[in-house]
Residue frames relative to the residue before (quaternion, step in Angstrom):
aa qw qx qy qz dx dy dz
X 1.0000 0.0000 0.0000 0.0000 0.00 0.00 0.00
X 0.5156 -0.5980 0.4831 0.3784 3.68 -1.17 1.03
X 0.3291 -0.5253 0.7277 0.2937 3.66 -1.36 -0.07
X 0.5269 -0.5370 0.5980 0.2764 3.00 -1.76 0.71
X 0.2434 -0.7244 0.5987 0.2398 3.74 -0.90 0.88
X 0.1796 -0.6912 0.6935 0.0951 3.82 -0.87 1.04
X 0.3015 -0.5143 0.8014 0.0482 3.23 -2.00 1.18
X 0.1140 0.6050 -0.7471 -0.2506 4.24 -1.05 0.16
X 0.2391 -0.7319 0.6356 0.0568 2.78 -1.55 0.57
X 0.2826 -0.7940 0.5253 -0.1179 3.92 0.08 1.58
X 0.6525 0.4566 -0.5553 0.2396 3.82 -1.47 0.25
X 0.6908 -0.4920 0.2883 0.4446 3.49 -1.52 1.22
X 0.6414 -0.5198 0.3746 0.4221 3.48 -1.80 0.14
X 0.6848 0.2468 -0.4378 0.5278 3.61 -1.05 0.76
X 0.2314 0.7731 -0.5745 0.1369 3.86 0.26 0.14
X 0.2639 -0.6708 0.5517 0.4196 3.47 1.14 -1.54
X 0.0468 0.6688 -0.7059 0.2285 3.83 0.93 1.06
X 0.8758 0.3925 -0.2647 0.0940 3.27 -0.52 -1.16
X 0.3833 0.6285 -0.2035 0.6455 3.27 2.33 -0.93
X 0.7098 0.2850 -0.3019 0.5691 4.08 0.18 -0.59
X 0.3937 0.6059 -0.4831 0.4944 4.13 0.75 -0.46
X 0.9112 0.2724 -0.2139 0.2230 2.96 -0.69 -1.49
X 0.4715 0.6413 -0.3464 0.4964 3.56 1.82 -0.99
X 0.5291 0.5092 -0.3825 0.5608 3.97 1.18 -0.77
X 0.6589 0.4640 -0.3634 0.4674 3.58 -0.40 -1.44
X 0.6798 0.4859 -0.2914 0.4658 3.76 0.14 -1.03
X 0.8728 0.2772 -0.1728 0.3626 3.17 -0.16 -1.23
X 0.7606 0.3478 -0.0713 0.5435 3.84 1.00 -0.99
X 0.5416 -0.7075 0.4266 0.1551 3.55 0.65 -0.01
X 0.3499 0.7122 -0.4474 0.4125 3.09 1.64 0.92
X 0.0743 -0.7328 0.6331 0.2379 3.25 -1.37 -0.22
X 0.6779 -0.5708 0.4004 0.2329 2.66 -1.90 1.73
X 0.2728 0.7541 -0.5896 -0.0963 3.56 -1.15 -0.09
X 0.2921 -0.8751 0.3830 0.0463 3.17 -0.22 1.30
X 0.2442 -0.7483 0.4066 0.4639 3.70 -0.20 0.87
X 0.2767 0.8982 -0.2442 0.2390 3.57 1.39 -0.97
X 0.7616 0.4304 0.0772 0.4783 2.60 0.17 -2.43
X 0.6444 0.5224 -0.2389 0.5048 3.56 0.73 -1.58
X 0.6637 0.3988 -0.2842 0.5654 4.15 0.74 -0.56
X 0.7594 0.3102 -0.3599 0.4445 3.47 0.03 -0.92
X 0.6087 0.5644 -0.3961 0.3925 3.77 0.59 -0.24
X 0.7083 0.3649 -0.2094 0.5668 3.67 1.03 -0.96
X 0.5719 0.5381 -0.4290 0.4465 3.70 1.16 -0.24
X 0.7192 0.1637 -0.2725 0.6179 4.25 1.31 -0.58
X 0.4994 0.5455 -0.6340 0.2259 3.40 0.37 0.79
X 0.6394 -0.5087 0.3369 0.4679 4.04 -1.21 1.37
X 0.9280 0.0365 -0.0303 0.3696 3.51 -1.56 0.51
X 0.0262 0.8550 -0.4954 0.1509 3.30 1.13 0.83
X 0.2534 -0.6781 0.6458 0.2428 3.99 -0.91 0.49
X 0.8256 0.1859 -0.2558 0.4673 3.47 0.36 0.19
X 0.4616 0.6773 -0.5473 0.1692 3.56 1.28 -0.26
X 0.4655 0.6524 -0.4655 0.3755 4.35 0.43 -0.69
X 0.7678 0.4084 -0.2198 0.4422 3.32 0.46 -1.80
X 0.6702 0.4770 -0.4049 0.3992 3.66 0.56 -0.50
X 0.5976 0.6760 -0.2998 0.3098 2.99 1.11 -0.83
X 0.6628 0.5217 -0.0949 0.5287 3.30 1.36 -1.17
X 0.5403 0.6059 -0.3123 0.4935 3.72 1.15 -1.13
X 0.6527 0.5782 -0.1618 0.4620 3.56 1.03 -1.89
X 0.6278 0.5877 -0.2460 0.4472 3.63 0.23 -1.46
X 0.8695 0.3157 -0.0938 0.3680 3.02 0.49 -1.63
X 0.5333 -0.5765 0.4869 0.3824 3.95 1.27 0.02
X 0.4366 0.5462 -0.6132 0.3674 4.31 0.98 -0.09
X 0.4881 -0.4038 0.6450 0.4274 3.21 -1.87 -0.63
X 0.3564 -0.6662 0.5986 0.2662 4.21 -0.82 0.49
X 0.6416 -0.6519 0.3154 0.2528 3.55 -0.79 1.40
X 0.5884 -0.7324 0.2047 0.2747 3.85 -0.45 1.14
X 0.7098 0.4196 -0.3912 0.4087 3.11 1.02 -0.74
X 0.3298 0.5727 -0.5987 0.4526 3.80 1.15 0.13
X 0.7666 0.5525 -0.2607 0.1978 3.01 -0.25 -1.86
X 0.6854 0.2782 -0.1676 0.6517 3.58 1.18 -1.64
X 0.4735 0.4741 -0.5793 0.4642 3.73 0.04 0.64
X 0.7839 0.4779 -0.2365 0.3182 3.09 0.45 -1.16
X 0.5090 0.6567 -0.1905 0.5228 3.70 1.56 -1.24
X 0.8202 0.2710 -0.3169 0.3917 3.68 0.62 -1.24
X 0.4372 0.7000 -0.4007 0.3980 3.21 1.70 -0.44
X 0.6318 0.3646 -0.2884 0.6203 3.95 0.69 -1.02
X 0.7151 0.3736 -0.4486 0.3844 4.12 -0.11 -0.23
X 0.5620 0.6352 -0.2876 0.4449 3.64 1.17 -0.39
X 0.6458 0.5444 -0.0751 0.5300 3.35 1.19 -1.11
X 0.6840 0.2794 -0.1982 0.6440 3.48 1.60 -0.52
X 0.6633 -0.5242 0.3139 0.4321 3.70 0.71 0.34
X 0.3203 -0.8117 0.4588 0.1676 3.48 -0.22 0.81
X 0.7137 0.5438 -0.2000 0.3937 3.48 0.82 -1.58
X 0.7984 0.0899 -0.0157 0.5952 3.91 0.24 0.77
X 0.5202 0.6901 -0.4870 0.1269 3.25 0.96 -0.04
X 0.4857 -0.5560 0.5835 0.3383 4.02 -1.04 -0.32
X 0.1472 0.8008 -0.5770 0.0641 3.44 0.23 0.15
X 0.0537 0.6498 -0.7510 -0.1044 4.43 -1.21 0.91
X 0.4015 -0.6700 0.6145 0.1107 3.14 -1.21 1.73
X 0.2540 0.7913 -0.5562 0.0091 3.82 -0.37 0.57
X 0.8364 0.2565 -0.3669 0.3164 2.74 -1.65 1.91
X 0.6120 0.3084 -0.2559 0.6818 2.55 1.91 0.88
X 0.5689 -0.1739 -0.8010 -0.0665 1.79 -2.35 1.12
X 0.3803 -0.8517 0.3390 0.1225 3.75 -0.91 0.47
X 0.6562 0.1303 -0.0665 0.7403 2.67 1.86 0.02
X 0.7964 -0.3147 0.3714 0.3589 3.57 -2.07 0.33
X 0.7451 0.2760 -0.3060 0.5244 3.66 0.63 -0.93
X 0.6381 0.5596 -0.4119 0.3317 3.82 0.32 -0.47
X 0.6642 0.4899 -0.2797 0.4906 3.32 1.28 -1.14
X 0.3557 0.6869 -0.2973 0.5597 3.90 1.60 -0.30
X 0.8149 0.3828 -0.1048 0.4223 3.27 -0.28 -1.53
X 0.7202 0.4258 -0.3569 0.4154 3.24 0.32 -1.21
X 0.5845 0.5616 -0.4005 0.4272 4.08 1.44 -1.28
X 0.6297 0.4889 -0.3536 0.4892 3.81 0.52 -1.17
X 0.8391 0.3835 -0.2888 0.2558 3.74 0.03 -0.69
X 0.7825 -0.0096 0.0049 0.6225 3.16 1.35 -0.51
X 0.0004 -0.7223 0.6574 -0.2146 3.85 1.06 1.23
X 0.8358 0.2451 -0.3084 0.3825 3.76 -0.37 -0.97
X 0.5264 0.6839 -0.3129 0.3965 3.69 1.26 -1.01
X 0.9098 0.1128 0.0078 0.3993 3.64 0.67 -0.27
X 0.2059 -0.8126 0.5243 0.1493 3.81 0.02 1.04
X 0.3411 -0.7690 0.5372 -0.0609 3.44 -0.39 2.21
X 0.4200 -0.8124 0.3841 0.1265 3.28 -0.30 1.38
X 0.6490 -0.3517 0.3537 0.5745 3.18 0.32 -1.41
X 0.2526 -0.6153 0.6162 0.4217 4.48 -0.85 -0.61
X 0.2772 -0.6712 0.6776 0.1160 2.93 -1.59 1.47
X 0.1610 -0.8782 0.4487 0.0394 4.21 -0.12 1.60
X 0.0220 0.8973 -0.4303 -0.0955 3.54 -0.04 0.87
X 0.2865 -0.9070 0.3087 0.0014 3.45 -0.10 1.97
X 0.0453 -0.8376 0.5166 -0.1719 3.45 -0.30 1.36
X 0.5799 -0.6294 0.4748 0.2051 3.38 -1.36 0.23
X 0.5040 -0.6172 0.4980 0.3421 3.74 -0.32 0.83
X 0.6817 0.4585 -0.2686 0.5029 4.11 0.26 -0.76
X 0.6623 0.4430 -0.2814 0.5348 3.68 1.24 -0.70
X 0.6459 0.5514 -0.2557 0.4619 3.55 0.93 -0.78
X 0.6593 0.2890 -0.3534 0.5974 3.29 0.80 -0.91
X 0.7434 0.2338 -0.5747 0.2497 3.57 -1.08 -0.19
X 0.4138 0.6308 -0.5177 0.4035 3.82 1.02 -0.28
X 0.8129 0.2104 -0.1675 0.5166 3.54 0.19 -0.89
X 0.3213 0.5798 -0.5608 0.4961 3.85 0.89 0.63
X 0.8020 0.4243 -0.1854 0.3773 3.27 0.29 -1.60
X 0.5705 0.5444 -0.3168 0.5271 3.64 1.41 -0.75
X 0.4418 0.7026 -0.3040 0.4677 3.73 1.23 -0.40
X 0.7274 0.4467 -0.3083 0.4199 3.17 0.60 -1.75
X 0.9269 -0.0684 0.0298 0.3677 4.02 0.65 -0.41
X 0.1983 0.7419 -0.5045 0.3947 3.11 1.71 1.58
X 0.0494 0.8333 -0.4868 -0.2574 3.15 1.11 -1.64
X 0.0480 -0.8266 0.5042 -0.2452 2.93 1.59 1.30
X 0.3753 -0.6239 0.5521 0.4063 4.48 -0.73 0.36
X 0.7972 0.2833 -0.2314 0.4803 4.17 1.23 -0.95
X 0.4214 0.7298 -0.4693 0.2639 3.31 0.87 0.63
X 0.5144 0.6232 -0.3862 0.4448 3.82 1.52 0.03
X 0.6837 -0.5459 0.3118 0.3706 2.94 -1.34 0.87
X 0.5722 0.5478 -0.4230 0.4400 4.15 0.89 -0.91
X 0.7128 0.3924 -0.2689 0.5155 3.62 0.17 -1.39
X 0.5772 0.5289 -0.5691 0.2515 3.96 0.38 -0.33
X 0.6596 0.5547 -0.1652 0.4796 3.08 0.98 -2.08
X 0.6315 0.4096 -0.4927 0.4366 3.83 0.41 -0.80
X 0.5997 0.5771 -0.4197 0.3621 4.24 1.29 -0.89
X 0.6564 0.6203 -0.3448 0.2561 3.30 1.01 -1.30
X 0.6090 0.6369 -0.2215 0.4176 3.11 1.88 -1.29
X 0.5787 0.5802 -0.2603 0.5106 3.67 1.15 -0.93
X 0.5793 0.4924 -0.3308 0.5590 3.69 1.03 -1.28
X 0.7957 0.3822 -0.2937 0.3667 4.06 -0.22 -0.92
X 0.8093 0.2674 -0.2735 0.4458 3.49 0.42 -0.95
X 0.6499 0.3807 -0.2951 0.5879 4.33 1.04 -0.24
X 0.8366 0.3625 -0.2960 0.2846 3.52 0.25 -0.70
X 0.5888 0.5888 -0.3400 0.4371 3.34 0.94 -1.14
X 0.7913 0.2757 -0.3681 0.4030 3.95 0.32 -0.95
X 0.4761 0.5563 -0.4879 0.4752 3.64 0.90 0.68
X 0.5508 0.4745 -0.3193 0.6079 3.83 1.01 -0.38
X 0.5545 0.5324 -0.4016 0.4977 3.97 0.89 -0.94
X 0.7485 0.4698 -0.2547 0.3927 3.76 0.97 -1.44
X 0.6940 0.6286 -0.1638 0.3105 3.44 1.17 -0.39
X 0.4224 0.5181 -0.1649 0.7252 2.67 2.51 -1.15
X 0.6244 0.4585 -0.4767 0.4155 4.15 0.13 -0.88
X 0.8685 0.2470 -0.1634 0.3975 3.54 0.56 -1.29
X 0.7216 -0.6451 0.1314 0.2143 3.05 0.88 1.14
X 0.3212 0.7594 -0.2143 0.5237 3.09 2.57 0.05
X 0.5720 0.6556 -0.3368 0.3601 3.86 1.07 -0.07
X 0.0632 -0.7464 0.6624 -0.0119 3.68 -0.72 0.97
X 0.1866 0.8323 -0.5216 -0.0211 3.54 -0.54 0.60
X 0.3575 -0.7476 0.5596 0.0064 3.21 -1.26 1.08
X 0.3011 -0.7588 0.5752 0.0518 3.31 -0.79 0.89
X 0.1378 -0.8393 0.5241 0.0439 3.60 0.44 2.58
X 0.5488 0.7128 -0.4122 0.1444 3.67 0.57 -0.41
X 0.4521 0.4805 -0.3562 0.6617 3.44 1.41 0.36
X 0.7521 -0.2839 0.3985 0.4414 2.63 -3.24 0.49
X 0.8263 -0.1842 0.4655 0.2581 2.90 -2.23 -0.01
X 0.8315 0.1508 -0.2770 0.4573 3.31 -0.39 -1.59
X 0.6888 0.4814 -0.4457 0.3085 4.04 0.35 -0.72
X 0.3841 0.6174 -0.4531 0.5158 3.74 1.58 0.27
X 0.8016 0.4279 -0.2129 0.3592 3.14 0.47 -1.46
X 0.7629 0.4419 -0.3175 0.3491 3.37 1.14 -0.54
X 0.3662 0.6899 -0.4373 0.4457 3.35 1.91 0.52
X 0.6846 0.4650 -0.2877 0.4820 3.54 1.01 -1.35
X 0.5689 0.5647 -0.4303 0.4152 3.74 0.86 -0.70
X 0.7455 0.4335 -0.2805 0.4216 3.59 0.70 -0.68
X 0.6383 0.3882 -0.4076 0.5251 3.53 1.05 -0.19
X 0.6804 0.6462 -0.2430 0.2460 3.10 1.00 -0.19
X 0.4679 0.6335 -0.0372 0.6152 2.76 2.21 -1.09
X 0.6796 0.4259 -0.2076 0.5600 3.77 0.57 -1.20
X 0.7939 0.1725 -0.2554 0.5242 4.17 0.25 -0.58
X 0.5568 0.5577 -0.4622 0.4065 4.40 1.32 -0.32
X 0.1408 -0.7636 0.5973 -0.2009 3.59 -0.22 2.13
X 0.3976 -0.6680 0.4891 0.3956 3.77 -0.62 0.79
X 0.5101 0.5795 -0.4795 0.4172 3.61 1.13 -0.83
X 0.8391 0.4296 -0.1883 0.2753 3.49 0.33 -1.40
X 0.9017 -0.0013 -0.0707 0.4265 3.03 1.71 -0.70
X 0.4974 -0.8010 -0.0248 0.3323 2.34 1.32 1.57
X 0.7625 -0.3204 -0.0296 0.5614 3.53 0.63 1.52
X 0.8531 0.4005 -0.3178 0.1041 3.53 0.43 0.36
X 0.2280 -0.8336 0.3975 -0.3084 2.33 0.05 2.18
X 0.2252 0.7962 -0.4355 0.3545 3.28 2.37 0.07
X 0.1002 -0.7779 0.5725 0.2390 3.88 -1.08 0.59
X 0.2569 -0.7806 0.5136 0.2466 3.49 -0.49 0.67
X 0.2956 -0.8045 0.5135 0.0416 3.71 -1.19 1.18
């Protein structure tokens, strides 16, 4: 049986992960799976076993405990087809224990590509997600919960990106720019490792 091929995908909150995601999904035949997305969905779904705790984890700017998190992640890659799938894990792992957890639960279950890191300034990030504030109505989109995120992003996330860059698994992108001249960084890293062997032919460029 194929393994699912995983992409993580890593940079502080407002980076534009999710805007460069979808341009992937489109163009390469990945699927998106947001950790993000994957929490806030199970956090307002009715009678939720974990929806309270996320709720609180979220509010507060923590990271929400892993085996939720990877329970929750393979649950949305399953649903898209496991066997061959393409799968870009974004926003996870975020820390020392996630990146842990996620290896113990499903090391053999899945052939982990590399982390695609999109690198940005903290002063750029926040007003991006100021302005996303103004009519996400997002619960961490306020300025308190940003800065308490920014903190979570520097001291848990970054030395997991250190681990990615040590083992030679690091893709970095340079988010401080327009959209498309972002996008045409990821197109090249994309382009340079998107093998028909590896993924199965699609390697289509989109113009």
């Amino acid at each position: 049986m194929a393994r699912p091929i995983v992409v993580f995908v890593l940079g502080g909150p407002g980076a534009g992960k999710g805007t460069q995601c979808t341009k992937i999904e489109e163009t390469y035949g990945f699927c998106h799976v947001s950790a993000g997305d994957c929490l806030r969905e199970e956090r307002k779904t009715p009678g939720s076993e974990f929806g309270e705790l996320i709720e609180t984890y979220i509010k507060e700017g923590k990271i929400v405990p892993v085996e939720i998190t990877v329970k929750l992640l393979e649950k949305k890659m399953r649903s898209h087809g496991w066997e061959g799938g393409k799968f870009l894990i974004d926003g996870f792992p975020r820390n020392l224990n996630n990146f842990e957890g996620w290896y113990a639960h499903l090391k053999d279950a899945v052939d982990d590509r590399y982390c695609l890191f999109f690198d940005c300034p903290e002063d750029v990030m926040e007003q991006r997600l100021v302005e996303r504030g103004k009519d996400s109505g997002r619960v961490d989109d306020n300025l308190d919960s940003i800065r308490k995120r920014f903190k979570t992003y520097v001291d848990e996330t970054m030395p997991i990106i250190q681990c990615f860059n040590d083992a030679g698994k690091l893709k970095k992108v340079d988010a401080n720019q327009d959209i498309c001249k972002v996008w045409e960084e990821v197109r090249c890293i994309f382009d340079d490792i998107c093998q028909p062997k590896l993924l199965n032919g699609c390697c289509a460029r989109s113009n």
